[in-house]
C-alpha positions as CSV (number, residue, x, y, z in Angstrom):
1,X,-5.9,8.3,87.0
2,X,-9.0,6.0,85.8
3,X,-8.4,4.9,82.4
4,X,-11.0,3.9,80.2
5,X,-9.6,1.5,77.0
6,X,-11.4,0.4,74.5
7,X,-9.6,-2.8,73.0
8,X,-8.2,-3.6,76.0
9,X,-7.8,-7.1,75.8
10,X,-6.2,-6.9,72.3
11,X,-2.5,-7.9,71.6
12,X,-1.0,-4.3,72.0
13,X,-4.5,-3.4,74.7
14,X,-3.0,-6.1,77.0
15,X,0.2,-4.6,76.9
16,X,-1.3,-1.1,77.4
17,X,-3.5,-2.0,80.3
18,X,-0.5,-3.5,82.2
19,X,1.9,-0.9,81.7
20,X,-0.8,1.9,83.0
21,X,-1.5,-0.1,86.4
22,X,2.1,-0.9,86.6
23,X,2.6,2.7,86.5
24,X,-0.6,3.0,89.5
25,X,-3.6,3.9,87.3
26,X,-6.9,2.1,87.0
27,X,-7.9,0.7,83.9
28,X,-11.8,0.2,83.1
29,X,-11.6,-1.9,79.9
30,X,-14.3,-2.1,77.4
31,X,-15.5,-5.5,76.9
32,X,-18.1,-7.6,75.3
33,X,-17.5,-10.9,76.5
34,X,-17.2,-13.0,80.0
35,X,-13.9,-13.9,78.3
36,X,-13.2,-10.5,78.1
37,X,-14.1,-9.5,81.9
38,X,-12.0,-12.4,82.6
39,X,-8.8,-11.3,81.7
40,X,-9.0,-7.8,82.3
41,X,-9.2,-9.4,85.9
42,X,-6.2,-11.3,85.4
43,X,-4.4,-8.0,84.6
44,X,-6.5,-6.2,87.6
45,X,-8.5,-4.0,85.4
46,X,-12.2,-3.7,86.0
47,X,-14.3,-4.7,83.2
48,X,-17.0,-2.3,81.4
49,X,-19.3,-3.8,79.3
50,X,-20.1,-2.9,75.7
51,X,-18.9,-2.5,71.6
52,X,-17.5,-0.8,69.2
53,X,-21.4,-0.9,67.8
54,X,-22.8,0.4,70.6
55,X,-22.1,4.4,71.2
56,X,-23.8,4.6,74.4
57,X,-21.9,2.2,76.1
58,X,-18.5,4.3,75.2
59,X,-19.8,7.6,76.0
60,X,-20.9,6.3,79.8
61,X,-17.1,4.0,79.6
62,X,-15.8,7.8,78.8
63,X,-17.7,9.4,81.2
64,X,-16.3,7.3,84.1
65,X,-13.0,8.0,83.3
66,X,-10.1,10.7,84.1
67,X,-8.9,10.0,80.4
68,X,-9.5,7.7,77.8
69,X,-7.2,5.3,75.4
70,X,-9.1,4.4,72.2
71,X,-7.0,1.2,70.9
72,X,-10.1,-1.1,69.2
73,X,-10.5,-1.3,65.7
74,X,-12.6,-4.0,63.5
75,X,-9.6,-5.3,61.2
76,X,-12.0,-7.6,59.1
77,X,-10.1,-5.7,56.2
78,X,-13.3,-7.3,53.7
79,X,-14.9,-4.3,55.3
80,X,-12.1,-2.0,55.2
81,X,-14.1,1.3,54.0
82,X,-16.9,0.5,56.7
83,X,-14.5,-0.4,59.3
84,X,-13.1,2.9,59.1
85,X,-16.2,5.4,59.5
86,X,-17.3,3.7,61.8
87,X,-14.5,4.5,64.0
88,X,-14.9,7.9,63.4
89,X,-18.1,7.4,65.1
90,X,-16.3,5.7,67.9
91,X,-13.8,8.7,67.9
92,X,-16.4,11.2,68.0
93,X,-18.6,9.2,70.5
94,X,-16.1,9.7,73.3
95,X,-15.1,12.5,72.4
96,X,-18.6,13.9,73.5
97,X,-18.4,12.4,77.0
98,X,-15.2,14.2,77.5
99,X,-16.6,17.6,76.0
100,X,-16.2,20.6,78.5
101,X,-13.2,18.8,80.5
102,X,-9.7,18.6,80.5
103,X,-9.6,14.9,80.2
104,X,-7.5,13.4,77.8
105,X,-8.5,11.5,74.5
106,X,-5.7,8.9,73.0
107,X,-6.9,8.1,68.9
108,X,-4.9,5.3,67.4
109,X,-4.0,5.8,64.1
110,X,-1.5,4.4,61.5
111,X,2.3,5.8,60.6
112,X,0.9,5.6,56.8
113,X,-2.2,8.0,57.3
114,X,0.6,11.7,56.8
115,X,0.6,13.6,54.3
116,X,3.9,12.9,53.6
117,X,5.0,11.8,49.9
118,X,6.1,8.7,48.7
119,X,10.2,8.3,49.8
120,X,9.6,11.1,52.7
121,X,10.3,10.7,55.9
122,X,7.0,11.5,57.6
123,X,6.8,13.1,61.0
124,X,4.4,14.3,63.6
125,X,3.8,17.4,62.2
126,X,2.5,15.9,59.1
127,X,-1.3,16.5,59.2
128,X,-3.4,13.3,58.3
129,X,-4.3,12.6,54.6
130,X,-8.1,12.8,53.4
131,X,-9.8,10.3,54.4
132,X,-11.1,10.0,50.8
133,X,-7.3,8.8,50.1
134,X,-6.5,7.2,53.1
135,X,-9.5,5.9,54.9
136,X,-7.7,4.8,58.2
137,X,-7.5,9.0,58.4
138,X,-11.3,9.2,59.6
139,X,-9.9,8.6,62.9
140,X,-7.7,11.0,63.0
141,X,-9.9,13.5,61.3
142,X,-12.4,12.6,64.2
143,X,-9.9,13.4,66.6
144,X,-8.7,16.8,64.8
145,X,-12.6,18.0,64.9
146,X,-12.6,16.9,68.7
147,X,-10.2,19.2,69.6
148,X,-10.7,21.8,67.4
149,X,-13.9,21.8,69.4
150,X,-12.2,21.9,72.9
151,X,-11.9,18.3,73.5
152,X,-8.4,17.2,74.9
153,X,-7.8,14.9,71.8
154,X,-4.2,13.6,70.8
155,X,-3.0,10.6,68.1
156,X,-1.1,7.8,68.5
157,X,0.2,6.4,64.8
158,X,1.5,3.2,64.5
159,X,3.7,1.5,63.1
160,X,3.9,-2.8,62.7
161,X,3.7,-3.5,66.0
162,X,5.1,-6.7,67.0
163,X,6.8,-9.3,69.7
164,X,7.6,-12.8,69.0
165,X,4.4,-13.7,68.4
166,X,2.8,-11.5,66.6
167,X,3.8,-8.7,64.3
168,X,1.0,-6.4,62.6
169,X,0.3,-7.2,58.9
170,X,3.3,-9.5,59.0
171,X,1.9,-12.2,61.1
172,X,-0.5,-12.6,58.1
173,X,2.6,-12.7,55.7
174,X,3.8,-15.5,58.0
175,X,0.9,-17.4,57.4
176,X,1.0,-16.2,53.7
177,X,4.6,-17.8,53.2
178,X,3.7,-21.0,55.0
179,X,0.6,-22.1,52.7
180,X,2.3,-20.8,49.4
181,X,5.8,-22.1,50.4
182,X,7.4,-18.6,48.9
183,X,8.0,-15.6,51.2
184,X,6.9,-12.9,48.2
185,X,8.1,-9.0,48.0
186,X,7.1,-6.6,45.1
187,X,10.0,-5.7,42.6
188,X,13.1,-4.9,44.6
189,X,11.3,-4.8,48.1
190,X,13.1,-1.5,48.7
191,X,10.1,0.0,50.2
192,X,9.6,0.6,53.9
193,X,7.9,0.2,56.9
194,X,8.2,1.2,60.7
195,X,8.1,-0.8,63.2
196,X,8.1,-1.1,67.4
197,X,7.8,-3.5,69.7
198,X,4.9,-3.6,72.0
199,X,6.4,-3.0,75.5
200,X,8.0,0.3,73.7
201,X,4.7,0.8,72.6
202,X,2.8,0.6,75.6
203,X,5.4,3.1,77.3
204,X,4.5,5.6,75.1
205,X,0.6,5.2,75.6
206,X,0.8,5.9,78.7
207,X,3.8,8.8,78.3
208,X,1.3,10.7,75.8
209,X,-1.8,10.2,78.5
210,X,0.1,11.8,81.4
211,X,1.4,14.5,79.1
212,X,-2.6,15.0,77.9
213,X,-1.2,17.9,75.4
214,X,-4.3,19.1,73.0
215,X,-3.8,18.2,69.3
216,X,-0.4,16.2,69.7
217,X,1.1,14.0,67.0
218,X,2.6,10.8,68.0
219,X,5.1,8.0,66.3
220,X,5.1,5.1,68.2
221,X,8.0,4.6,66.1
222,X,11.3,2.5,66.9
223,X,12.6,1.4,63.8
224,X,11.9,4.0,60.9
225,X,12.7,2.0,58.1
226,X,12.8,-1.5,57.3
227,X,13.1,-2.6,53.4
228,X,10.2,-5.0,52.9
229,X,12.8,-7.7,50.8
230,X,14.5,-7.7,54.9
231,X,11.5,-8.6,55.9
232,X,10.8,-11.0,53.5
233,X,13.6,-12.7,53.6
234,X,13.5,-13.1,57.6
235,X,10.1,-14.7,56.8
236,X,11.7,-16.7,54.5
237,X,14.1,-17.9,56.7
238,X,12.1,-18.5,59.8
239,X,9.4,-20.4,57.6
240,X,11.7,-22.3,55.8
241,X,10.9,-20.8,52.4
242,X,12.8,-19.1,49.7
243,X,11.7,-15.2,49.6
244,X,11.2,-14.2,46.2
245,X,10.5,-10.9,44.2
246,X,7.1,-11.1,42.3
247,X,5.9,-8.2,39.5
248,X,3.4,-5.5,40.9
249,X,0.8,-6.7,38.9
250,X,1.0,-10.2,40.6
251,X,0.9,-8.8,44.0
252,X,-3.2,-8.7,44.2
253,X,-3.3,-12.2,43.0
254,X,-0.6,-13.5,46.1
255,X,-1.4,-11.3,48.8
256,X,-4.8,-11.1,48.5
257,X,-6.5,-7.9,51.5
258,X,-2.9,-7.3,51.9
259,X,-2.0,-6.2,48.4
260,X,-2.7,-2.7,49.4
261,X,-0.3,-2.7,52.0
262,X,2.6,-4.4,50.4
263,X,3.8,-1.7,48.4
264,X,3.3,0.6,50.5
265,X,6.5,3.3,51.5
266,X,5.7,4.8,54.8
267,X,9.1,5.7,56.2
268,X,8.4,7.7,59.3
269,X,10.4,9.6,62.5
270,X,10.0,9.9,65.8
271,X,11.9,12.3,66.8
272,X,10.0,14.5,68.3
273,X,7.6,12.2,70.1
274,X,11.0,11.0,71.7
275,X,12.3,14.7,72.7
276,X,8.3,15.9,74.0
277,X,7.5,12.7,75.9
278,X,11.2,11.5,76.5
279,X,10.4,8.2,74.9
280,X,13.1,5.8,74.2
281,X,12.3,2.4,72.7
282,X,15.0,-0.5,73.7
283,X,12.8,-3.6,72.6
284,X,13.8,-6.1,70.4
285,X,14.0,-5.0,66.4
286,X,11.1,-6.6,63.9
287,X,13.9,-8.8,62.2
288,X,14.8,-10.3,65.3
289,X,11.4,-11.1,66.4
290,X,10.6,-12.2,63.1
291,X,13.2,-14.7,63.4
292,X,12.3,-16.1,66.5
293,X,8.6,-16.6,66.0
294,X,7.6,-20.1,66.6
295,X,7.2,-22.1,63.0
């Protein structure tokens, strides 16, 4: 199969790309730089020129392809609001090229963008939340539309991707802990995140293409729920700082962007992404890589 990605060259693109022509597809990754063409060389993908910005150049990407994997997202989070419409754009962009086939459409989204409550355990049949709430849920609301209209469209949520270099939001906590000297949580830290490691995730990537069902749900989900003070305190301890509980109302003035995040309790399953694509994750945990992140 000829795979067009968008974000290929990313931290969790890379791992994508490789795992797809390890597996004996082609990958034609979208990107805007010589940089860009460069590595996707390196990895033995062929380069395809173009932006998130400009439409045209992922409809013809799209259009070339037996199936597409949309993993590029602008995370300047000063532009948050912005950043997410215009990925429904994107989203509906290629969905257009693929209109009238078969081909299959992978949307990333986020583990936090269910309709789930607070404390529930979300799963994949939780439909997205407004995007008036949750604005990361234009994408999946792009995709939804897509396939409601015939398109062979699917979601990917995820969780905090990591390795031992990076790790979602929690690189930038790293970074946080290191210039305040304090690895902070809110209250008791008993909220929760999910978490995989990026080899899992690429696995599943390409598991979900080759399945290509219409309107699937996936969790890219390893760990379901990890207590933000854990992962605090393994900041804390690979940075050398104490971690420390701060009061809610603090939490804008240390975190900054990420304040929004940092509360958040998004425990979620993958259960049934594990039975339907026979997924089983066996990278390292989030604590562990934590830990052995380079200081």
């Amino acid at each position: 199969m000829r795979v067009f990605v968008t974000g290929a060259t990313g931290f969790v693109g890379t791992a994508v790309t490789a795992e797809l022509i390890g597996a004996g597809h082609q990958v034609l990754g979208l990107t805007r730089s010589k940089a860009g063409a460069e590595a996707l060389a390196a990895l033995g993908a062929q380069a395809h020129p173009g932006s998130l910005a400009d439409l045209s150049s992922l409809e013809a990407g799209a259009a070339e392809a037996d199936g597409v994997i949309h993993l590029a997202f602008n995370h300047d989070f000063s532009t948050y609001l912005t950043n997410c419409e215009d990925d429904r754009r994107v989203v509906t962009a290629l969905a257009s090229a693929l209109a009238g086939s078969d081909r299959p459409l992978l949307v990333t989204s986020g583990t936090g963008m269910s309709t789930a409550g607070p404390g529930r355990m979300a799963s994949e049949e939780d439909p997205p939340a407004s995007s008036a709430l949750a604005p990361r849920a234009a994408s999946e609301e792009a995709a939804q539309t897509a396939a409601a209209q015939g398109v062979n469209a699917s979601v990917v949520r995820l969780p905090q991707v990591h390795d031992r270099q990076k790790h979602g939001l929690i690189t930038y906590a790293i970074e946080l802990a290191r210039a305040k000297g304090v690895s902070a949580y809110v209250g008791e830290g008993a909220n929760r995140w999910t978490a995989a490691h990026v080899s899992d995730t690429a696995r599943l990537y390409r598991l979900a293409l080759e399945r290509a069902e219409r309107g699937a749900r996936y969790h890219a989900i390893a760990e379901e729920a990890v207590p933000m003070r854990a992962i605090a305190e393994a900041v804390g301890r690979r940075v050398g700082v104490p971690a420390r509980s701060i009061a809610p109302e603090a939490a804008a003035g240390h975190f900054g962007w990420m304040a929004m995040f940092a509360t958040n309790d998004v425990p979620a399953s993958s259960a049934l992404t594990r039975g339907r694509l026979g997924w089983n994750p066996t990278g390292p945990g989030l604590i562990a890589d934590i830990e052995a992140t380079g200081a």
